[in-house]
Each structure stands twice: as structure tokens, then as C-alpha cells.
N, C-alpha and C positions, 0 to 999 in steps of 0.2 A: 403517382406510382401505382401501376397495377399489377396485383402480382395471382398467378395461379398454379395450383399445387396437381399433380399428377403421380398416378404411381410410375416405376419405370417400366418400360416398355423392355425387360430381359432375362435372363433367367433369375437375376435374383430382385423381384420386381416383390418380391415377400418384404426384404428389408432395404431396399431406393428406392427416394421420393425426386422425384423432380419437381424445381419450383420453376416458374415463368415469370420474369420481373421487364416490367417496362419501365424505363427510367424518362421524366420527362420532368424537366423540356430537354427535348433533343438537340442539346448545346456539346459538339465536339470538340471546343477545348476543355469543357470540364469532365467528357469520359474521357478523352487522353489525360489528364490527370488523373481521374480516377482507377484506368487499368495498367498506366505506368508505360514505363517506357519498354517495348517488345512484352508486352501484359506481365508486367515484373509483381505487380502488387496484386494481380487475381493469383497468380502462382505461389503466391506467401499466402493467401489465405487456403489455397487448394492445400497447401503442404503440411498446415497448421489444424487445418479444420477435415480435413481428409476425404475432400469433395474435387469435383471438377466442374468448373466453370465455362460456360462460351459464351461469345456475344455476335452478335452482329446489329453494329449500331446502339443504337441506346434498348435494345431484345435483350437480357438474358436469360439463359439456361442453366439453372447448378443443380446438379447430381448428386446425390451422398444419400448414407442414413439420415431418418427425418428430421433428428434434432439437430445432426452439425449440420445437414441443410442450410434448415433454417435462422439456426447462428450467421452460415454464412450470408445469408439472404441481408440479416441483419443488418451486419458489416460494411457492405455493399450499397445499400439505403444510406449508412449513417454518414459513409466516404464522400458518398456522391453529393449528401448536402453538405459536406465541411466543402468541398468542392467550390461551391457560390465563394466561399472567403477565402481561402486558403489555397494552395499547393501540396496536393498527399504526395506523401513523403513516405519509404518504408520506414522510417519511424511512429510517423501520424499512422501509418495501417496495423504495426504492432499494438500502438495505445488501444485501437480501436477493438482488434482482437480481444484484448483482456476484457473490455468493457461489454462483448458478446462471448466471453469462453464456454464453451461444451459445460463447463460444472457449473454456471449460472442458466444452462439450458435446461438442463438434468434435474434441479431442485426448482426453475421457475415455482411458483403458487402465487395466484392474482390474489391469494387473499394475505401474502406476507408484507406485513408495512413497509414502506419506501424510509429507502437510506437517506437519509440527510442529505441536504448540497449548503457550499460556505459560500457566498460572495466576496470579493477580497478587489484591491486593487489591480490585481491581473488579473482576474477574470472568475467565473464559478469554477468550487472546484469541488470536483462528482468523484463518487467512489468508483474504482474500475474494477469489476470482476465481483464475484460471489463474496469471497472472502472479505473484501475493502467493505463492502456493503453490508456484512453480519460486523464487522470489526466495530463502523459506527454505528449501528442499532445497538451493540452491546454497550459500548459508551453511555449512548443517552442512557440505557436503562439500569447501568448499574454503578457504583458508587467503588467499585474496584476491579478495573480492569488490567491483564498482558495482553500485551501483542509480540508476541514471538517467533521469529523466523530471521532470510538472510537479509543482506543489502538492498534496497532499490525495492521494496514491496510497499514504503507509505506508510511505515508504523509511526515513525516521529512525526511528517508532515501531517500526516491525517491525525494528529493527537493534541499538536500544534493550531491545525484548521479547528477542530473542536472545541477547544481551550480560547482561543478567540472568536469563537462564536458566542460562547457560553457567557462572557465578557460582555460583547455587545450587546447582549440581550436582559445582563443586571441579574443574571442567576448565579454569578459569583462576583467576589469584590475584586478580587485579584488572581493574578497568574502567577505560578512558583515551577519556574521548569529547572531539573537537577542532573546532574553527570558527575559520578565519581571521577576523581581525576586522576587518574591512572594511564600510563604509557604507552601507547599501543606496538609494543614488541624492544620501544626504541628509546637508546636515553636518551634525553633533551639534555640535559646539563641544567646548571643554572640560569633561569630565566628572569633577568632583570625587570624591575620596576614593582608597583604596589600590587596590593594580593588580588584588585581586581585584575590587574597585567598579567598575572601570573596566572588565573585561571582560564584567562581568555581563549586562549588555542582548546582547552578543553572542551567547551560550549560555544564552538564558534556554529556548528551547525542549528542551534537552536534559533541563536542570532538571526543567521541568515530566513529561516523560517519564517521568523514573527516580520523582519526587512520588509519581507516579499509579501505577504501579508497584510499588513498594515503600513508601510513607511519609514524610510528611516526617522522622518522625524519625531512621526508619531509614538514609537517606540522608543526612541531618547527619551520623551517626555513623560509617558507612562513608566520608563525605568528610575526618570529623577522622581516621582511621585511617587515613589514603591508600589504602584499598580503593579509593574509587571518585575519579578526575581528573578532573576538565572544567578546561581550558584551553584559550587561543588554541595557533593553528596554531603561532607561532613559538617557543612552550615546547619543541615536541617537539628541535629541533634538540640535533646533538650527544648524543642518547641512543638508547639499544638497547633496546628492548621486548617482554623476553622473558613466558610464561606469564599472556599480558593481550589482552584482549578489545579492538579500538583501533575508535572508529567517525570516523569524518573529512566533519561534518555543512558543507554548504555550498561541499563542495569544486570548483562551478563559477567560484569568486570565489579559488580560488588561481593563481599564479602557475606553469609550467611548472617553475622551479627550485624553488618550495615544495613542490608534490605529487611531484617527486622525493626529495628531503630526508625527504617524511613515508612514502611507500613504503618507503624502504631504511632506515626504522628499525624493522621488523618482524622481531623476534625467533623464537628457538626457545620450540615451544608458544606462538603466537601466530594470535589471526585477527584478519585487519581486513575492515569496511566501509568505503567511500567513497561516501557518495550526494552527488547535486546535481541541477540544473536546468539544460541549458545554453540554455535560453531566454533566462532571467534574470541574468545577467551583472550583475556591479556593480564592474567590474576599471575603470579608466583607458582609454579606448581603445586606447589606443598598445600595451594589453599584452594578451596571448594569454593565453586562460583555461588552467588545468591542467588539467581536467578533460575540454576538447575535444581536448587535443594528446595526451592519454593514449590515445583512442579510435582514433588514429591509429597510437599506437605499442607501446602491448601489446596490441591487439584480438586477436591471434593468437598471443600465450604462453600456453603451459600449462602449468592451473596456476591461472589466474586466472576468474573469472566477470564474465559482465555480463547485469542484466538492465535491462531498456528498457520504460517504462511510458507508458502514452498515456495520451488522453480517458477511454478506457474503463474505467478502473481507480481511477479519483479517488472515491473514497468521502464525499466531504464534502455537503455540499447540494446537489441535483441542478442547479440554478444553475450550480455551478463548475465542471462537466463540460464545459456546454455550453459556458463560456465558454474554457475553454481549447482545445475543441473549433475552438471560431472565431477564438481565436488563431494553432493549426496549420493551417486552414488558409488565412488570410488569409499567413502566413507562406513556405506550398509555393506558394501562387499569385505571391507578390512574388517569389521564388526565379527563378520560371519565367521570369518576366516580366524579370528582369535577367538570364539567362543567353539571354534572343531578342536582347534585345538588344547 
């Protein structure tokens, strides 16, 4: 791939860089993959990254300021080699985007440490975007970590990937992943069978995690072997958790005095996660989430991490972005509009 950098040849040639990329080998079904069908997937990066791209033949030209340029430039390189295996999909080109966004352009520094990667039975799994990649630096390096923000940004999964990394490597004895079991809006009623029955639908996404991960079998065995916990929030009470990986899933739906209780049971040789949502709230009104009143009052100990995930960082169907998108800010505008008043 050879690529060359040029200013633009117009009036505003102060702030456009054109790049020149040769893609090779000059295999036409894999740039028809690559540009999509009627060039569908150069026009989602053109739209996303706010560049213009052309090609002729495996030639291209992309136009923009120099760093979404070169984002796009990126993207383009990374497509074209999933290309040899795959079939891009505007979904594989969404993924891709996050994995080159403008704000991992913006802060590049070759001298900042590289983010972690997991090996797992599907395959490696790489942080995408700026944030995914301070999320797991902060991890390794701190002994208490949040991950905070909406749906679909990789707080669980990437805490889950960590948590069995950390396992396989013998820098913990065990895994203790937690979820208060509280309703999300909706009664269930009575649910039959034993208390592990009963808590099941609560921590089913953990389940599936570790599943995917590692196996079902292998996580049967590790769960009859109490290697690996999944329990409700109110298990942890009254225990010390020492040489264990602790992840504390859905922790916008505890209570003030719960995510106290589950904080200071964090032993020697221990790391924990806390992620949550504090949009999504499913607490009784009358009660104060844990997870808002924490941001309040260890925001500033040291010692602990917070990372904070937006719009941009949701990696699920580019749908979901936008929708939470317009959730934030139908949200900051309500905000506004009850503090004029």
C-alpha cells in the first residue's frame, strides 16, 4: 500500500490535506467489497469522518482536514485487509470507524502504552476507539475502577475480557461478577424454582459473556469449582474478597448503602469494576442511585478510575448510536430548559 500526502490544490489548501493510497493487489472483488455497493461504505466513512473520497481502480484520493483524512485513510487500509477474509458490511465499516475515530486521532501520542488485546475462543478481542483503550489501561493499572455511560459502548464485555484474562494468567484465583436484582421497569411476578433459578434472568448477560469467552463447558466447570461467582448484589454482604477479579454489572440500580457495602469488600490482591448507565435508572424514585452518589463522592480519591462513554463509542448497529445520540441530547436541552426556569 503506498500512500502520499499532498496539500490541496484550493482555496482553502491552509486546512486540506489530500492523501493518495494505492491499494495492492489490484483484486476487484475485494475493492467491490471494500466501496460497497453504488460506493455505500466510502459514503459512510465520507459522512462520519467528514472527508471525500474517489477512486479509480485500486487509486485513491481522500480530501479532508489532515487528521479525519488520515483516520479515513486508516479505515480504508484496515477494510481492505479484513477484505482477504471477510465481506464489509456497513456494519464491519461502523466497527472499523470506532476503531479509527477523530478523538483517537486528536490524542494519538506514540509514546502512550498500548491497550491490551484478550484471546478468547472467537477470536482477539481489541478495544475500539480512544475511550475502550484508556478504559483497559485504566483497568490494568488501578485496583478500582467505573465505566460509565449508555448501552452497547463494551463496559461489561471489556470487564468480562479483563476478568478472564487476569484468570488465565494466575494474577487472580477467581472471578466474582455481581448485578443487583432489581426489575428493569417491569414486574415479573413470581418466579419459580431455587434461588440460583430465581436470580438467573438477572445475570444472564454476564453468563453469556464468560459463554463466549471461554465455553460453555468450561465455565460450568469453573462455576462447580467456585472459580468463577455470579451472584446478586446482596450475596456479597459480610465478605472480604481477597485475590478476585470483582466486576459489579448494573451498578446504576444500587442503592447508596449497597454500592458502599460492595466497595469495602474489596480485598488484598483484588481488582474491581463497577460499570452502569446512569440514564437508565430502575431504582423506586424515592431512592438515589449508587452509582450517581459515588460520582459525587470519590470522583476525586486516589486510587480509583472513571472512564465515561458517550454516543460515540457504542459499537452496536449504527441505529443505536444515533439513538442514544438523541436521547443525550433531548436530555441536556430538558436540563437547560428546567434550570431557566
Amino acid at each position: 500500500m503506498n500512500v502520499l500526502s499532498t496539500p490541496a490544490n484550493t482555496h482553502l489548501s491552509k486546512t486540506l490535506t489530500t492523501l493518495q493510497l494505492l491499494l495492492e493487489p489490484d483484486d476487484n472483488e475485494r475493492l467491490a467489497s471494500l466501496c460497497g455497493q453504488f460506493d455505500e461504505h466510502l459514503r459512510q466513512i465520507e459522512r462520519r469522518l467528514g472527508v471525500e473520497i474517489a477512486n479509480r481502480g485500486n487509486h485513491f484520493t481522500l480530501l479532508g482536514p489532515e487528521r479525519a483524512a488520515r483516520a479515513a485513510l486508516k479505515v480504508v487500509q484496515s477494510l481492505f485487509e479484513a477484505s482477504r477474509e471477510e465481506v464489509i458490511t456497513p456494519e464491519r465499516v461502523h466497527l472499523s470507524l470506532q476503531d479509527a475515530n477523530i478523538e483517537a486521532m486528536l490524542l494519538a501520542d506514540p509514546e502512550v502504552e498500548a491497550a491490551p488485546e484478550f484471546r478468547t475462543k472467537r477470536g482477539i478481542i481489541r478495544p475500539r476507539g480512544a475511550n475502550q483503550q484508556s478504559y483497559l489501561r485504566n483497568i490494568s493499572r488501578y485496583d478500582i475502577n467505573f465505566g460509565i455511560g449508555p448501552a452497547g459502548t463494551g463496559k461489561t464485555y471489556l470487564a468480562v475480557a479483563s476478568a478472564v484474562s487476569a484468570l488465565e494468567k494466575e494474577e487472580v484465583r477467581r472471578l466474582i461478577l455481581a448485578r443487583p436484582a432489581v426489575e428493569a421497569g417491569e414486574k415479573l411476578g413470581f418466579l419459580p424454582g431455587d434461588m440460583a433459578q430465581k436470580v438467573d434472568p438477572y445475570l444472564r448477560p454476564l453468563y453469556d459473556a464468560l459463554y463466549e469467552m471461554l465455553g460453555f463447558e468450561r465455565v460450568a466447570k469453573l462455576i462447580e469449582r467456585n472459580v468463577i461467582e455470579v451472584a446478586p448484589l446482596a450475596f456479597m454482604r459480610g465478605r472480604t474478597l481477597n485475590d478476585s477479579f470483582i466486576i459489579l454489572d448494573e451498578a446504576q440500580n444500587t442503592t447508596v448503602e449497597q454500592i458502599k457495602m460492595f466497595l469495602t469488600r474489596v480485598g488484598f490482591g483484588s481488582k474491581c469494576v463497577v460499570t452502569g448507565d446512569i440514564t437508565q435508572i430502575d431504582l423506586p424514585r424515592h431512592k438515589e442511585s449508587g452509582l450517581r452518589h459515588v460520582l459525587e463522592v470519590l470522583r476525586e480519591v486516589e486510587g480509583i478510575s472513571f472512564t465515561f462513554f458517550g454516543a460515540h463509542d457504542v459499537v452496536r448497529h449504527p441505529l443505536v448510536q444515533r439513538i442514544v445520540a438523541a436521547y443525550e441530547a433531548w436530555e441536556t436541552a430538558k436540563t437547560r430548559e428546567d434550570h431557566d426556569r
